[in-house]
N, C-alpha and C positions, 0 to 999 in steps of 0.2 A: 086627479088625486095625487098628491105627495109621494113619493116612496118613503118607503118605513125605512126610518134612521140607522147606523149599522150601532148593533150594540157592545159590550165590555163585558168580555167574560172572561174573569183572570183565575188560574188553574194553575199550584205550583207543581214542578216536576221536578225532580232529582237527578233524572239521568236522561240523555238522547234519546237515547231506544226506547223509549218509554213513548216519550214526544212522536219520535217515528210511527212507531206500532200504531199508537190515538189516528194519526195522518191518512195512514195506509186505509185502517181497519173501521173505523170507527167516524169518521170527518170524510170518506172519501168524497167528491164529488162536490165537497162546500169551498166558497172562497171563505180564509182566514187570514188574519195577519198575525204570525208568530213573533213577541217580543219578548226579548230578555231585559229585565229592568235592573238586577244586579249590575250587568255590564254595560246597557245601554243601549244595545244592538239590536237590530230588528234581524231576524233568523228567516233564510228562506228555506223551501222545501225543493232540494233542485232534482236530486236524487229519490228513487225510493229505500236508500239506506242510511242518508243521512244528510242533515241541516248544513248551511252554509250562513256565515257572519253576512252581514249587508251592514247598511246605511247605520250611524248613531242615533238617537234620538232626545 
């Protein structure tokens, strides 16, 4: 059997801590790939207080 596909789930946020909070509280324990599409940047989660710029896309 195949593995199931990863899917697109686009969610906009206004502020970091917001993003964080969802990470911490609410996502723990899931693999995500955090992207910013204004800026281009894939965001990581390296801290528990706050995102870090990575790679363009």
């Amino acid at each position: 059997m195949e593995p199931t596909p990863p899917k697109l789930v686009a969610k906009t946020w206004f502020n970091q801590e917001d993003v964080v909070y969802f990470l911490k509280n609410l996502a723990a324990g899931k693999q995500m790939r955090i992207l910013d599409f204004k800026e281009r940047q894939e965001l990581l989660f390296e801290t528990s207080e706050k995102l870090k710029r990575s790679n363009e896309f």
